[in-house]
N, C-alpha and C positions, 0 to 999 in steps of 0.2 A: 501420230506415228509417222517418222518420215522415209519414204522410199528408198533404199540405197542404189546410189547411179553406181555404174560401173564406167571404172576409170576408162580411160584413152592407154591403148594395146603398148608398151613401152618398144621402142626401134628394135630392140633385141627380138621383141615377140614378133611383131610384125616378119624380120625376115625369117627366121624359123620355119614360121606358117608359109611363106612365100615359097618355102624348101619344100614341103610339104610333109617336116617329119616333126612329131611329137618331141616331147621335152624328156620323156623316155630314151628315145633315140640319142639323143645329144646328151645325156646325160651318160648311157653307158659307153657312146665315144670317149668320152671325158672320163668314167672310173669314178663318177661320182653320183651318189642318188639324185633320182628324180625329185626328192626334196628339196635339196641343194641348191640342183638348177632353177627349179621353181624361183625360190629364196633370191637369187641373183636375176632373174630375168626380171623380177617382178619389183626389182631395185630394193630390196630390203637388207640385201647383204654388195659387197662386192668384191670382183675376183680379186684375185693378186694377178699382175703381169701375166704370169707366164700362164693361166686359166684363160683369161682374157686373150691372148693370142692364138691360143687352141680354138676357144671358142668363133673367133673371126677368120680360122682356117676352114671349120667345118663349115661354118655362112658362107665363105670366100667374100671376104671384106676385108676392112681395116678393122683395128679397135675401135677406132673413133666413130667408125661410122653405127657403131653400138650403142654409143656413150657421146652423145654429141654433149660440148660443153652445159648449153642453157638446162638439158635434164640435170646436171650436176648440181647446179646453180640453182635448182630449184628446190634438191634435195638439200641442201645446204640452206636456202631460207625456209626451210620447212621445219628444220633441225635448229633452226635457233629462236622461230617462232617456239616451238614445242619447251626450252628449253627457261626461254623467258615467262612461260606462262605457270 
C-alpha cells in the first residue's frame, strides 16, 4: 500500500494563509460556497475573469500572480496525459 504525499500548497492557497483568513472567509466575500472556492484554489475548476479579479482584490494581487503561467502548463500536461491514456 502506498502513502499518499500531499501536494505542494497551489500560489492561491499559499497567499490566502499569508492573509490569515480561511477559504470560508473568501468564499462568503465572493457569494460563493466554501466548496466552490476549495474547487478553484485547489486548481480543479477555474474562475471566469471577473471571480478571478475579485479574488486578486481580496489577496490584493494581480490575477497572475494567482495563476502563474507554468501551473497552467502543467495542468494542461496533466490533462493530455490523462486523456492519452
Amino acid at each position: 500500500m502506498r502513502a499518499l504525499r500531499a501536494s505542494e500548497p497551489t500560489e492561491l492557497a499559499k497567499r490566502r494563509c499569508a492573509t490569515g483568513m480561511r477559504q470560508q472567509d473568501i468564499a462568503k466575500k465572493l457569494g460563493i460556497s466554501q466548496g466552490r472556492y476549495s474547487t478553484i484554489e485547489n486548481e480543479k475548476t477555474t474562475p471566469d475573469v471577473v471571480l478571478a479579479q475579485r479574488i486578486a482584490e481580496i489577496l490584493k494581487c494581480k490575477v497572475a500572480d494567482l495563476w502563474p503561467r507554468r501551473s497552467r502548463r502543467a495542468r494542461t500536461t496533466r490533462a493530455a496525459k490523462a486523456v492519452a491514456a
